[in-house]
DRENMILUM-947239 format. One line per field, with one value per residue: y negated, x negated, z negated of N, C-alpha, C, O in turn; residue number from 1. Coordinates in steps of 0.001 Angstrom, whole numbers, m for minus. Layout:
BEGIN
n_north = Y_... .
n_east = X_... .
n_up = Z_... .
ca_north = Y_... .
ca_east = X_... .
ca_up = Z_... .
c_north = Y_... .
c_east = X_... .
c_up = Z_... .
o_north = Y_... .
o_east = X_... .
o_up = Z_... .
pos = NUM_... .
This chain:
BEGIN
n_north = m240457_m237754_m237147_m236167_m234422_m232357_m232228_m231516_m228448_m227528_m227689_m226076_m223326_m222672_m222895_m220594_m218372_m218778_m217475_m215151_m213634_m214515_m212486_m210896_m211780_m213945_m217122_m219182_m218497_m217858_m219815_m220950_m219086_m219897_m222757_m222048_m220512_m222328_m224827_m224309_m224792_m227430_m228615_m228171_m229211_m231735_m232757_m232082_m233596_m235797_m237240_m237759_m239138_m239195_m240842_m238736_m236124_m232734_m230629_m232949_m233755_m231577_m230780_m233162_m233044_m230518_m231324_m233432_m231829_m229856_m232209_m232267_m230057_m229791_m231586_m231384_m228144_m229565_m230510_m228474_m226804_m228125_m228814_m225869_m224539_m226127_m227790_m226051_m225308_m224073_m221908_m221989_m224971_m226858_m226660_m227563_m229820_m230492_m230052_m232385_m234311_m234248_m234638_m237919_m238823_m236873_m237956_m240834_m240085_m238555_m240224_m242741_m242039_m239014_m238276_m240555_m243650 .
n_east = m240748_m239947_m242539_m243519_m242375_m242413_m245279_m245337_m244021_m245745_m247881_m246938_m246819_m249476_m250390_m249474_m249693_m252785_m252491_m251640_m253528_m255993_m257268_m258368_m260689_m263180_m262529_m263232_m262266_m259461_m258169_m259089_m257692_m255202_m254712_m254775_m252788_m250715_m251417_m249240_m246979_m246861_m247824_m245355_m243268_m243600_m244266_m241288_m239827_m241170_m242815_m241345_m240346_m242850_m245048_m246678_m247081_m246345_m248324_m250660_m249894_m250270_m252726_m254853_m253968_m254576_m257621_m257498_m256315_m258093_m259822_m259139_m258867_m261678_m262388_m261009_m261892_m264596_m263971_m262118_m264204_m266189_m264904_m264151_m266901_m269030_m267440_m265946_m263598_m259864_m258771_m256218_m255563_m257777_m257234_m255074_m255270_m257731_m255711_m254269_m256054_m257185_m254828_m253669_m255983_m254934_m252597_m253225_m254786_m252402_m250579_m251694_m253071_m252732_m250009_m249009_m247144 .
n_up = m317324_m316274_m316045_m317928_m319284_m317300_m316927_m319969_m319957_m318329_m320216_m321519_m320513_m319866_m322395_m323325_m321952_m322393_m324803_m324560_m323351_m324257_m326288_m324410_m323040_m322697_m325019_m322876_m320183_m320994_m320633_m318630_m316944_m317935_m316971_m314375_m313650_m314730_m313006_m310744_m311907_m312649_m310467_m308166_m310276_m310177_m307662_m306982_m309384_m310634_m308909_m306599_m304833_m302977_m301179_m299223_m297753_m297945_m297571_m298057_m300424_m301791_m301339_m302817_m305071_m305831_m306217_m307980_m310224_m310804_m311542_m314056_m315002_m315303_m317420_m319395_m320398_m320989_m323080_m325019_m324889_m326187_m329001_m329698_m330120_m331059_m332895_m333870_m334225_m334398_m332214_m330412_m331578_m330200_m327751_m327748_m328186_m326255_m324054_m323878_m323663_m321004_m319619_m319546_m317856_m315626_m315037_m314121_m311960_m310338_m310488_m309269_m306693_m305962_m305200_m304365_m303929 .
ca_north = m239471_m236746_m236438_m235624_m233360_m231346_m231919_m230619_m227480_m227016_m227451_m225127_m222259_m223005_m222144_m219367_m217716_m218624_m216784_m213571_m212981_m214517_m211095_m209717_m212307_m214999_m218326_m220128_m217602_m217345_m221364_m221061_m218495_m220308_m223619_m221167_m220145_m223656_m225392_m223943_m225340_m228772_m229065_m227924_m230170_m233100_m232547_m232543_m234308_m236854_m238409_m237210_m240365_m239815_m240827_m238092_m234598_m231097_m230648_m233555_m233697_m230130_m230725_m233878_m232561_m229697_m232252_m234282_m230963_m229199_m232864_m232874_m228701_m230021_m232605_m230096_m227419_m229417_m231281_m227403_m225720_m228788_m228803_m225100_m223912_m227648_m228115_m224638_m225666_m222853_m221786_m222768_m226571_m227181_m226317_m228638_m231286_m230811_m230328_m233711_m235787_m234285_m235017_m239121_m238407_m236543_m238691_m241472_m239602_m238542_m241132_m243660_m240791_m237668_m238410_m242436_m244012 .
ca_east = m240105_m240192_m244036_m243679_m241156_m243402_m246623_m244856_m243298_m247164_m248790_m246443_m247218_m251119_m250896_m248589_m251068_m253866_m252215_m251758_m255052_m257614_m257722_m258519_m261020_m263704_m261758_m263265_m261591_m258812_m258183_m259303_m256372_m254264_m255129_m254364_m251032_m249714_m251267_m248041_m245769_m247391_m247415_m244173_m243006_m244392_m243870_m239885_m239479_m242422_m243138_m240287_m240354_m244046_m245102_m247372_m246691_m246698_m249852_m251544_m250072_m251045_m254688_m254956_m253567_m255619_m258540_m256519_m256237_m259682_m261063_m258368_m259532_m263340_m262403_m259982_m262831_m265297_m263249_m262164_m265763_m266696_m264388_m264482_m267988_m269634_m266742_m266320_m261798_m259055_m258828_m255061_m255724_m259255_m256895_m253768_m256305_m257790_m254614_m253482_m256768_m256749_m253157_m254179_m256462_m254345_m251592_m253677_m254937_m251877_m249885_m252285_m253885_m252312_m248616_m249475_m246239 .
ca_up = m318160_m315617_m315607_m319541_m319555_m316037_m318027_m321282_m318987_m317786_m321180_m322736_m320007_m320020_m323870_m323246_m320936_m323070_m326349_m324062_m322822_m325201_m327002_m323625_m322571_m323940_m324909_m321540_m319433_m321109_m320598_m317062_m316329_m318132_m316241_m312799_m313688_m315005_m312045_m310109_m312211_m312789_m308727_m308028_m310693_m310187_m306355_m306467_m310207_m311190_m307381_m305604_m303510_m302538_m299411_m298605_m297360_m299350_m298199_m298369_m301937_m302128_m301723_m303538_m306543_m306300_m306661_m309121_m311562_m311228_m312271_m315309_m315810_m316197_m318912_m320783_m320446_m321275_m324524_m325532_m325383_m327582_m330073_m330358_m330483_m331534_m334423_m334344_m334163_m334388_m330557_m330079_m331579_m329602_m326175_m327563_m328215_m324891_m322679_m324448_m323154_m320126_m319024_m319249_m316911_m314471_m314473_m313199_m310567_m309674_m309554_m307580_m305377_m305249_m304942_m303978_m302754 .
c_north = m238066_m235988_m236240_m234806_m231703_m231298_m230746_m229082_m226855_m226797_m225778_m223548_m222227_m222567_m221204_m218431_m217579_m217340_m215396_m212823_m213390_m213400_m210579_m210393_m213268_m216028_m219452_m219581_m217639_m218984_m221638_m220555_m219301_m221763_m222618_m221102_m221436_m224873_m225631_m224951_m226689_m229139_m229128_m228671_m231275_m233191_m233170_m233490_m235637_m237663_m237760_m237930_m240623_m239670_m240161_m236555_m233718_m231210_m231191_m233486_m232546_m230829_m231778_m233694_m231664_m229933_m232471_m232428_m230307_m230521_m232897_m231421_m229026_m230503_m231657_m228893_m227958_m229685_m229817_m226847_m227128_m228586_m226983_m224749_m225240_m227909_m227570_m225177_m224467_m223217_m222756_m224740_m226952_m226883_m227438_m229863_m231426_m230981_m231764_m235236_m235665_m234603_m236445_m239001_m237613_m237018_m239715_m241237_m238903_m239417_m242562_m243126_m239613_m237754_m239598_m242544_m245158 .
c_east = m240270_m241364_m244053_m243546_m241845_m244543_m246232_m244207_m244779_m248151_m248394_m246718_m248341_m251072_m250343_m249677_m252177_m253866_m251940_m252815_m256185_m257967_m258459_m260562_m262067_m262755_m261796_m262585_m260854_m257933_m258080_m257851_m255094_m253655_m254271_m252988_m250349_m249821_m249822_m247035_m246467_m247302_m246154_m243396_m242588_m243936_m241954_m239305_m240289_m242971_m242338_m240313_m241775_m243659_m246061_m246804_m246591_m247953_m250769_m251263_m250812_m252357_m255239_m254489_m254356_m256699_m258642_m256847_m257303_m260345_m260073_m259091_m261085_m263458_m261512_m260941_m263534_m264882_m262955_m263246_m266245_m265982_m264211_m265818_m268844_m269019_m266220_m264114_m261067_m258780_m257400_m254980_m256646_m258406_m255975_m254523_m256744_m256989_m254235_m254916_m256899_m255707_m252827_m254615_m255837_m252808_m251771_m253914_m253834_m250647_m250254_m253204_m253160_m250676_m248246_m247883_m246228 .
c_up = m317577_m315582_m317154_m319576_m318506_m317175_m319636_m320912_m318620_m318966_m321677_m321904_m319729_m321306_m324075_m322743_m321757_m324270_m325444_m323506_m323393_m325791_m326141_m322802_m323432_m323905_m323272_m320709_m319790_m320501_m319341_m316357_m316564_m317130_m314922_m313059_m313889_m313912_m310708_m310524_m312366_m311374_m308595_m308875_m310687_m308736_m306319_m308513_m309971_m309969_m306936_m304173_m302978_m301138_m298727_m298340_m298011_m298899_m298046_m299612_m302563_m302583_m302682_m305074_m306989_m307104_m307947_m310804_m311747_m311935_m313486_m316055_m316559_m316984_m319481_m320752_m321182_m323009_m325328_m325809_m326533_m329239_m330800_m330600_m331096_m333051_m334807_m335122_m334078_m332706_m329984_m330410_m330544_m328252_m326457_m327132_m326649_m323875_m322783_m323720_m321479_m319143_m318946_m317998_m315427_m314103_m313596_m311979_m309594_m309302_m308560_m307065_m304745_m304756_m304692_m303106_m301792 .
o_north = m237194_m234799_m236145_m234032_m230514_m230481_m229701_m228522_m225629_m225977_m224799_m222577_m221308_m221640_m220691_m217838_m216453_m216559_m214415_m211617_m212844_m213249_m209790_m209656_m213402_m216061_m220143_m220493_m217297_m218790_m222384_m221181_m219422_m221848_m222724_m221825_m221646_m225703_m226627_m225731_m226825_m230114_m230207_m229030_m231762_m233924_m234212_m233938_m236436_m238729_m236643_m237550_m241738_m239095_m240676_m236115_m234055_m231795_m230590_m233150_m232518_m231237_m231366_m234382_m231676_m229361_m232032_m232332_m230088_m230330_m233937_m231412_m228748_m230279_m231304_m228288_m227394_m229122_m229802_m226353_m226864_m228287_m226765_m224599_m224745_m228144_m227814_m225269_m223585_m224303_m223822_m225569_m227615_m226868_m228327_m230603_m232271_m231747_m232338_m236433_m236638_m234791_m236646_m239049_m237835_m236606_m239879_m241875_m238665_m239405_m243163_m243734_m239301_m237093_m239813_m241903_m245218 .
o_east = m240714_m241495_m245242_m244449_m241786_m244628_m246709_m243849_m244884_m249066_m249063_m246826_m248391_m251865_m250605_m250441_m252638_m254769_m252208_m252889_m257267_m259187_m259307_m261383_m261910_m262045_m260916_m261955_m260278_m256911_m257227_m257121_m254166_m252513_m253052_m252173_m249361_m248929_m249525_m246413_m246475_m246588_m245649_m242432_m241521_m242949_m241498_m238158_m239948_m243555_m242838_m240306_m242121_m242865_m246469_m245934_m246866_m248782_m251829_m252231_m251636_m252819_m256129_m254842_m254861_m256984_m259411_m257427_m257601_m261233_m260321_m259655_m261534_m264455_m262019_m260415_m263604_m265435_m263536_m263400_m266620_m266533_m264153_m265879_m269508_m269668_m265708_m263717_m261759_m258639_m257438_m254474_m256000_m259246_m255926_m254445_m256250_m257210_m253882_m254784_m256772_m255906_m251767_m253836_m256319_m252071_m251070_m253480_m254072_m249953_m249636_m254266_m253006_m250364_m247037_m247507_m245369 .
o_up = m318324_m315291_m317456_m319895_m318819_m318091_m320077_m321948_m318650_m318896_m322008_m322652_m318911_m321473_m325163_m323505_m321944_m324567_m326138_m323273_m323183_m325854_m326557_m322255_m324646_m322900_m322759_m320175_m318757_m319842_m318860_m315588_m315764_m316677_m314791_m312487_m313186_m313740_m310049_m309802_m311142_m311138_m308906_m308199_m311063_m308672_m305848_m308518_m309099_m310164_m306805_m303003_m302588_m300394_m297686_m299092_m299163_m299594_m297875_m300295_m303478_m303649_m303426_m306031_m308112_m308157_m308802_m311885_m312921_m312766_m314096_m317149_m317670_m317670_m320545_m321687_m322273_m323954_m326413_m326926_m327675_m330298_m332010_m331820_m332007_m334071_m335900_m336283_m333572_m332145_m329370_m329652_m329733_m327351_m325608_m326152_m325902_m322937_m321753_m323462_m320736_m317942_m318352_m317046_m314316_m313207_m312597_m311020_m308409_m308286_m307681_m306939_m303565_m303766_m304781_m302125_m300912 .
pos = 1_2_3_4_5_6_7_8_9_10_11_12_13_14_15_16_17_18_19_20_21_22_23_24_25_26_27_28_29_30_31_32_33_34_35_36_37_38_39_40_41_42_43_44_45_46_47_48_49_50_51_52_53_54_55_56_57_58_59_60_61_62_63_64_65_66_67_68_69_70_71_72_73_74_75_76_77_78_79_80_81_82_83_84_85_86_87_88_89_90_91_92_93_94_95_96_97_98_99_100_101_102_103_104_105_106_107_108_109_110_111_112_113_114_115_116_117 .
């Protein structure tokens, strides 16, 4: 329940971010930043909610998460640049869609790797 509620807390400031600087920015960039800023809160999160009881350190979780979310950024990158420029998607759907397949993906990895109890 916890890793919903963090994930849903991280989506929702990843598309926050996105909707304030795509004007300023191309859509991949704007995705990327957004990604940067919500990484924070998705750690920090997840850290004292969603594995509380891990059995690894801050920063071994640190770094392993790091891991853990650049390989969830490359599948939500790559799932966004498809669906917008390929099926040619309204920018804000083509990111929901992607934060949503990505976030499978980085739950696995973080809950039997990065935050492993």
């Amino acid at each position: 329940m916890w890793f919903l509620a963090v994930g849903g807390a991280a989506a929702a400031t990843h598309m926050a971010v996105f909707a304030l600087v795509r004007h300023l920015v191309s859509p991949e960039v704007a995705n990327a930043i957004g990604f940067c800023i919500a990484f924070f809160v998705s750690f920090a999160g997840h850290r004292l909610l969603s594995f509380k009881d891990a059995g690894t350190s801050v920063k071994t979780s640190l770094g392993r998460f790091a891991v853990t979310a650049l390989a969830g950024f490359v599948c939500n990158e790559a799932v966004f640049v498809f669906l917008l420029r390929a099926l040619h998607w309204p920018q804000l759907l083509a990111l929901f869609v992607a934060i949503g397949v990505a976030a499978g993906q980085t739950f696995l990895l973080s809950r039997f790797w990065a935050f492993r109890r």
